[in-house]
N, C-alpha and C positions, 0 to 999 in steps of 0.2 A: 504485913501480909498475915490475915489470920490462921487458924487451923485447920480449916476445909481447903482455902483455896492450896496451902500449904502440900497437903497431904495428896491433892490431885497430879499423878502423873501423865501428865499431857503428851508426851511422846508414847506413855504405852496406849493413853486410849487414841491420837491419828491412827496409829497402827491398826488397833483392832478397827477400827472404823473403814480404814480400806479392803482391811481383808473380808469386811463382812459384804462390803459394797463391789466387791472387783469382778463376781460371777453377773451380778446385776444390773450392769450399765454398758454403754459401749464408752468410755470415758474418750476424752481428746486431751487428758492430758494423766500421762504416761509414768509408771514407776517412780522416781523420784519426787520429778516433779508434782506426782499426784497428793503422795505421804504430805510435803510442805504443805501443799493448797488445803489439803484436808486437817496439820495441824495450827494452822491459822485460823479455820473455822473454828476448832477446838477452842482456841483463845479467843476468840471473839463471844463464843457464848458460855464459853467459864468465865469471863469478864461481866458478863451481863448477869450472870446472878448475885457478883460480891456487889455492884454495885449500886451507891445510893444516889437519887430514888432507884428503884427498879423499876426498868423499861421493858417491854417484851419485843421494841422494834427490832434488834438485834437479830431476834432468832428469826424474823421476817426474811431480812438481808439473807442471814445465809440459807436461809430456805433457796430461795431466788436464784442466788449464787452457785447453789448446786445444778440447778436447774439451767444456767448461761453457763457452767463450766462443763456440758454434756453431761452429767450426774446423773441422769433420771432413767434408771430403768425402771421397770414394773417392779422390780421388789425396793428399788432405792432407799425411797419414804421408810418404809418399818423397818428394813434394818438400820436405821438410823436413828430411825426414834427410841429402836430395842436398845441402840449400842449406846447411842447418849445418854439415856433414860437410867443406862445402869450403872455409866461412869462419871453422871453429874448426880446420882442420887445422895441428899443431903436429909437422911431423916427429920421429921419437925420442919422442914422450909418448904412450903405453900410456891416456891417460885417454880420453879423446874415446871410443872405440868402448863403454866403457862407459856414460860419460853418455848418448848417443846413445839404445844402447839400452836403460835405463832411460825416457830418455822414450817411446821404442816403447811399451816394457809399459805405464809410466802412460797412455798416448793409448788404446790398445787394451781398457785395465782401463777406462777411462772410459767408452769407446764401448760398450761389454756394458754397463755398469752402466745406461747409461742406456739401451741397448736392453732389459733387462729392463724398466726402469720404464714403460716406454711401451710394452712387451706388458702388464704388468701396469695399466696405464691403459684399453688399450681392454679388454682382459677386464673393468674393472670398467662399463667403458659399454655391452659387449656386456650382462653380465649384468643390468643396470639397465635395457637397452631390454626383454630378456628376462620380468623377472619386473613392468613395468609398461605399463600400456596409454597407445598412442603419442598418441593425442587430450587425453583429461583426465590424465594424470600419475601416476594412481591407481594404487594395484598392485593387478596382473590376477590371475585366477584360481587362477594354479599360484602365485602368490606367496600368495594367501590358504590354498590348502590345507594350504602349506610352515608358515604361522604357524598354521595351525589345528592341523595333528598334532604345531607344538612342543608349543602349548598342553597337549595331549591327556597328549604325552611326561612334564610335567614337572608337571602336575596329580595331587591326591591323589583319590583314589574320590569325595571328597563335595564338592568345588571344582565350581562351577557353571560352565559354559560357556553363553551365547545365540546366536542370531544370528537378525537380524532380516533378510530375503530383500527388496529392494525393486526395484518394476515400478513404470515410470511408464504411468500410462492414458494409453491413445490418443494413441500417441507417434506412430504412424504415420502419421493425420493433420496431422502435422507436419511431416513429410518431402514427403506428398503434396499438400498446400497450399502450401508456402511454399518446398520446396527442400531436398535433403539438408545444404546449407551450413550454411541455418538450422540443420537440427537439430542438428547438430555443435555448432554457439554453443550451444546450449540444454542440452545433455547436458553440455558446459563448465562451465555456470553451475550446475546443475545439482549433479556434481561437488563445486563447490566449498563450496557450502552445505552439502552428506552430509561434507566434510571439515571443514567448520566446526563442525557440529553434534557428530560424532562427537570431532575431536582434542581438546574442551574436556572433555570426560569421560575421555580417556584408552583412547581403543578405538581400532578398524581397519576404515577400510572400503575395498572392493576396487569396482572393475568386472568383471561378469563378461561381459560382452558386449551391446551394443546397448543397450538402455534399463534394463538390468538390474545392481541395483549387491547388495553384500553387506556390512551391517556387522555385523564379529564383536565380543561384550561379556562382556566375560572381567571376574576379579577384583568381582565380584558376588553379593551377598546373595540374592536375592529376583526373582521372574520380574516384579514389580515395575519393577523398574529396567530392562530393555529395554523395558516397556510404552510405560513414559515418553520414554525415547530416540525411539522409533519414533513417539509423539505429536508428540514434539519435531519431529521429522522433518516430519513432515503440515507442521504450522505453519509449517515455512519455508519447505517448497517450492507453498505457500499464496501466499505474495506473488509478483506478476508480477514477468516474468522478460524483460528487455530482450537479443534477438536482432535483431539483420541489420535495426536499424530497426523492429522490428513488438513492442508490449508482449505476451507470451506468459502465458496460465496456465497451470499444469501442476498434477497432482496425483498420487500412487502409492497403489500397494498393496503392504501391510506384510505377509509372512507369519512373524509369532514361534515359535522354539522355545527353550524355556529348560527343560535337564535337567544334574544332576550326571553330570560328566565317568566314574564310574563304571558308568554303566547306559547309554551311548551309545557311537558311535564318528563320527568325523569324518565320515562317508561315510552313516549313517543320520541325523545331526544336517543333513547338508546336504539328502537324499532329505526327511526330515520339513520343512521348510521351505519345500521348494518345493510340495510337496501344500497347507500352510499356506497360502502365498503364494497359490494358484487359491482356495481358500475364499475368503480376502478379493477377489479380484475377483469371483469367483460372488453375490455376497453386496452389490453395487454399488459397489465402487472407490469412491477416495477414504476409504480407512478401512485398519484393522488387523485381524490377526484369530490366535488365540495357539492354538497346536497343540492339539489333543485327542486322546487315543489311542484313545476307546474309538470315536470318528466314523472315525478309520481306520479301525481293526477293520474298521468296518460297512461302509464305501466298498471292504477288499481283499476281504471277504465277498462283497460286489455284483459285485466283480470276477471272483473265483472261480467266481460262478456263469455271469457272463457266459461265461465261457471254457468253462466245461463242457457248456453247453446245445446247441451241436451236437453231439457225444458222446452226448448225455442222447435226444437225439432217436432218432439212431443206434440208441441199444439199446432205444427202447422205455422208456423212464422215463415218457413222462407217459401220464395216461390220461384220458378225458372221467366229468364226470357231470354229473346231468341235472338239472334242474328244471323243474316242470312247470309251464304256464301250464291256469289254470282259468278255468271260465266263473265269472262273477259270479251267484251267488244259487245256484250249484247243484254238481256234484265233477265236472263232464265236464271230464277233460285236452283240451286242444282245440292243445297244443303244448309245447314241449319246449327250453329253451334250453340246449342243451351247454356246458360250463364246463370248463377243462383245469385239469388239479391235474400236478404235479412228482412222481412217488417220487424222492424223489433219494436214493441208496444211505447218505449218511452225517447227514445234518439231515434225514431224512425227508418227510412230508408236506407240498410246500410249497403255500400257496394262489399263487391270479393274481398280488394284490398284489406277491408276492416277487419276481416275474421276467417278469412281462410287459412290466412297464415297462421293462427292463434289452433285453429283445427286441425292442423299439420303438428303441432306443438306437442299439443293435447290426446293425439289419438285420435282425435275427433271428425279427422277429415274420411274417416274409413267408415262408418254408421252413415253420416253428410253425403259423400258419395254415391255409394248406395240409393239411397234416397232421391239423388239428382238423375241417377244412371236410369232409376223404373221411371220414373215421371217423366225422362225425355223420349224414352222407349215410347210409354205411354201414348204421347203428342206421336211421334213419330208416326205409330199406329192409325191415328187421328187421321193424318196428312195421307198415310196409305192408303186407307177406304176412302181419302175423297179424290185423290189423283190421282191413284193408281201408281205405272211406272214412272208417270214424273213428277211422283213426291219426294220431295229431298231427305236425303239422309240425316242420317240424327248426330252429329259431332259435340263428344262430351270428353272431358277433359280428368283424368287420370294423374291424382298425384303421386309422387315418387313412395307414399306408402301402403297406397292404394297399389300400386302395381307388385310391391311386394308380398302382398297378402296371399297364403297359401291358399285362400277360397275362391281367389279370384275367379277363375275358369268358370266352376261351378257356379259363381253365385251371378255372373253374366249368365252363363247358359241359363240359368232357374230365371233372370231375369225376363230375359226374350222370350223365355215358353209362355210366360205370365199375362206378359202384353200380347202376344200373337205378331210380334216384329220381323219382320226377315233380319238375318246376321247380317246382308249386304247393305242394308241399311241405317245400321251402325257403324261411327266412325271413332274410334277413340284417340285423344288426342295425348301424348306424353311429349315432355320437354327429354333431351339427349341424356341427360342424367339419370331419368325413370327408365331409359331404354337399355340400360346396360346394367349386369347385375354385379355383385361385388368382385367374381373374376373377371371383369370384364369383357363377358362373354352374353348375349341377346338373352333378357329374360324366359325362361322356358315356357312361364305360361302368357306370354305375348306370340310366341310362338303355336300354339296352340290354340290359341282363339283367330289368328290369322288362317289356320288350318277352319276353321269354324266356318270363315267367311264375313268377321269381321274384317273391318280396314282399319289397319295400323295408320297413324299420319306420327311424322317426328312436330310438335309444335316450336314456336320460335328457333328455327332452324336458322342457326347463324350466330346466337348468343351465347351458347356453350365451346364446347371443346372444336367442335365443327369437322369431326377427325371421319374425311369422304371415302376412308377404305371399309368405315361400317356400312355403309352405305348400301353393300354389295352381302352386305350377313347381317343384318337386317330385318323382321320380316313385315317393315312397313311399304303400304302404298300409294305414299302422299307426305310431301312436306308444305309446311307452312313457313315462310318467310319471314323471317322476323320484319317489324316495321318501321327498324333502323335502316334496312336497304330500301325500303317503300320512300324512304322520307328524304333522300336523295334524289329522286325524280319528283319534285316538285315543277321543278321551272322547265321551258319545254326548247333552251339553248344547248346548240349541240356542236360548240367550236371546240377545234380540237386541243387536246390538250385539258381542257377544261373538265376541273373532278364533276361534274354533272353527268360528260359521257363516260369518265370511270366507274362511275355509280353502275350507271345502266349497263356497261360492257359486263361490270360484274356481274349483275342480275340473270344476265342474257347467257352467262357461262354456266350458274347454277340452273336454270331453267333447263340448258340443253344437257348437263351431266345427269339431271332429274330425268331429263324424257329419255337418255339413253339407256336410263335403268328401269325403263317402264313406270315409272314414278308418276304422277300429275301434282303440280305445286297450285297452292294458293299463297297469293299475296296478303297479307294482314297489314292494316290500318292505310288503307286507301282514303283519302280524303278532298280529291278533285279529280278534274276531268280529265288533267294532264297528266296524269301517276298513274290512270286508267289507259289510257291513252297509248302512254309511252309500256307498261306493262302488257296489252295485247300486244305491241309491235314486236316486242321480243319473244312472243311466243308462250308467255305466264298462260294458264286455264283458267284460272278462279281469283277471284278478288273479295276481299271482306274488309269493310271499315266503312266510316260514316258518309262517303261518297253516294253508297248505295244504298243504307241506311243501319239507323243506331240499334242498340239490344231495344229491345218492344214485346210487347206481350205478344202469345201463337196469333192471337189474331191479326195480327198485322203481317205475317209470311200466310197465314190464310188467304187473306185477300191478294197480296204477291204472287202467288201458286193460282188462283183464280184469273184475276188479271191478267197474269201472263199467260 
């Protein structure tokens, strides 16, 4: 050993070495053990300078070293360089400011390397909180879309894709009985069951938000195989589900769609499943229910129309016709029930059916009304100045939120002043359900416009509730028969016993508890001679249906009204 490395004492300079570094770092390794680690460095680069050749890799290493044994604060570097620099100082030797700075570069090469790693750490935790949802663990929505367009990418035209859309029912009242907490537990467990279910088959299922989850099923034969998944499903989230102390049921709905990845795209495959997904709840939850294209068709159809029919108004698309109500036993028109048909420019002719009900939906039926209510006035008007008193009444048909409408009254009255109509020659027609308001008690403004001198009729009398104590609180003056009872006296045998004279005994009881309330009843949908026939014999007023004839333009009760 020569006389430098001789005279170096190595235990006093670890010492100063930690005491200079110990405000500087957050070390991981502690008192004792720190002094050893630090004089081992000591000897590794007073080793490096006695020896021959000389190398400067040494001071690299424990550069490094400091830097993997948590050694790096902000001041680490210089006091170390201060403290080695003045306990390896060897006047005349050229080595030291090399070594030295060798371990610079290795400390510095260290501290990046591992400030990369731990950018590249949190990017991977950023991007992990990112593409999963922070409750159940699951990957969230943009993570499913990401694996749903690999799928899409890397699939051949005839490779099937599914995805099954899951809602849990009446999640809500889970939140608002028991606590948002709870629900959290529950959509937890929840969670894990759709992961259980799903990872044993080898699929992917996401959350998409709130109670709503999405298992995608790829690498598949047969719409088959999601059916059963989605079965699968039911059944486990079937067994009670232990939340926040309280045993919970739960049950979802499944909306499937299973199509080759060539005739679809990620973005109509997820649109078609949620359409799916409301079928299965429309349809009573707690079930599944597997896409059909030709029901959409029909549902954007219904759509289409929806959307067009203020438009449709606008220009004059629809138009009334008539059908005549007749006296029983004889051809006097004695009234008139206006019917609105559709021209619609590209499907032409549409009946009620198509879109009445779509205007009931919409709102729509209360502007449409309106509309039907002046124009039959209108006619009605027509028929008045050329008959006089034996022009038939105007019968127009009043939906359930048409009859709710605060403006009713009024917007009849402003109607009839408009036309110049007598009230007694309006008849308006509501089914038992329009007739009663939510206490169960006669509309006030049906009341009111019977004071006007309107006539109240109850329409299909016989298919509702049929409850004959309203009958009497009320303020209609006419029912109509539904043409379920009409359609019983078809055949003109009358042995006893036989449901043809039950038919008619029946008819012939409502007829007489109608006239004992000062009522007059019309039959609806007569259709022969014999259902005419047998309905004067019993005492009916008025008959309407194709016997006598079908809806027709005014012209054709014109000539009726003339003729007769």
């Amino acid at each position: 050993m020569d006389t430098a490395r001789s005279d170096l004492d190595r235990d006093a300079l670890a010492r100063r070495w930690a005491r200079a570094i110990a405000d500087a770092d957050h070390a991981s390794v502690p008192g004792a053990p720190r002094l050893e680690f630090l004089r081992g460095l000591v000897d590794r680069v007073a080793d490096a300078l006695d020896a021959e050749p000389f190398d400067a890799e040494p001071g690299r290493r424990v550069g490094a070293e400091l830097v993997e044994a948590d050694l790096a604060g902000s001041d680490t570097l210089g006091r170390t360089i201060e403290i080695l620099g003045a306990g390896l100082d060897r006047p005349g030797d050229g080595r030291q400011p090399f070594l030295l700075g060798a371990l610079a570069e290795g400390f510095t090469h260290a501290l990046w390397q591992r400030t990369l790693h731990e950018q590249e750490a949190i990017q991977g935790r950023l991007r992990h909180q990112a593409l999963h949802d922070p409750l159940t663990g699951l990957p969230n929505r943009t993570l499913l879309f990401d694996r749903l367009q690999e799928l899409f990418d890397a699939a051949r035209s005839d490779d099937r894709v599914a995805v099954c859309y899951v809602d849990l029912d009446g999640f809500k009242a889970v939140n608002d009985s028991f606590g948002h907490d709870i629900g959290d537990e529950l959509l937890v467990a929840v969670a894990r069951r759709l992961h259980e279910c799903v990872s044993r088959a080898g699929h992917f299922v996401a959350r998409m938000g709130g109670d709503e989850f999405v298992i995608l099923v790829h690498g598949h034969t047969a719409a088959g195989d999601a059916v059963g998944l989605a079965q699968a499903v039911l059944d486990a989230l079937a067994v009670a589900v232990e939340a926040g102390g309280h045993r919970l049921t739960v049950s979802a709905s499944i909306g499937i769609v299973d199509r080759p990845c060539g005739v679809t795209t990620p973005a109509e495959l997820m649109r078609a499943a949620d359409i799916t997904l409301y079928w299965a709840k429309a349809e009573g939850k707690r079930r599944w229910a597997l896409f059909d294209s030709a029901r959409t068709d029909r549902e954007v159809a219904r759509y289409e129309l929806s959307a067009a029919m203020p438009g449709a108004l606008r220009r004059g698309e629809f138009v009334l016709e008539y059908q005549p109500l007749v006296l029983c036993g004889g051809e006097t028109v004695i009234g008139a029930e206006a019917l609105v048909r559709w021209l619609h420019p590209r499907l032409g002719r549409l009946a009620p059916d198509r879109f009445v009900g779509l205007a009931e939906e919409t709102g729509m039926i209360v502007p449409l009304g309106l509309w039907v209510l002046e124009e039959a006035c209108r006619q009605g008007r027509r028929w008045r100045d050329l008959a006089g008193d034996a022009a038939p009444l105007i019968s127009v048909n009043l939906a359930v939120r048409q009859a709710q409408e605060p403006a009713l009254v009024d917007d009849v009255a402003a109607i009839l002043e408009r036309t110049g109509l007598e009230p007694a020659y309006l008849q308006l027609e509501l089914t038992e359900s329009a007739l009663i308001g939510p206490g169960h008690e006669p509309l006030a403004a049906l009341t009111k416009l019977a004071a006007m001198g309107v006539r109240i009729a109850i329409d299909d009398f016989g298919t509702g509730y049929s409850n004959l104590t309203y009958l009497r609180t009320l303020p209609v003056q006419a029912i109509k028969l539904a043409g379920s009872f009409v359609d019983g006296l078809r055949t003109p045998g009358r042995r006893p016993g036989h449901a043809d004279l039950a038919g008619e005994r029946m008819v012939a009881t409502l007829v007489q508890l109608a006239h004992a309330l000062d009522l007059t009843v019309t039959a609806e949908g007569v259709e022969t001679q014999v259902q005419a026939d047998r309905l004067r014999a019993v005492g009916c007023d008025s008959g309407q249906g194709f016997y006598y004839a079908p809806p027709g333009p005014p012209e054709r009760i014109t000539e009726m009204i003339t003729s007769g």
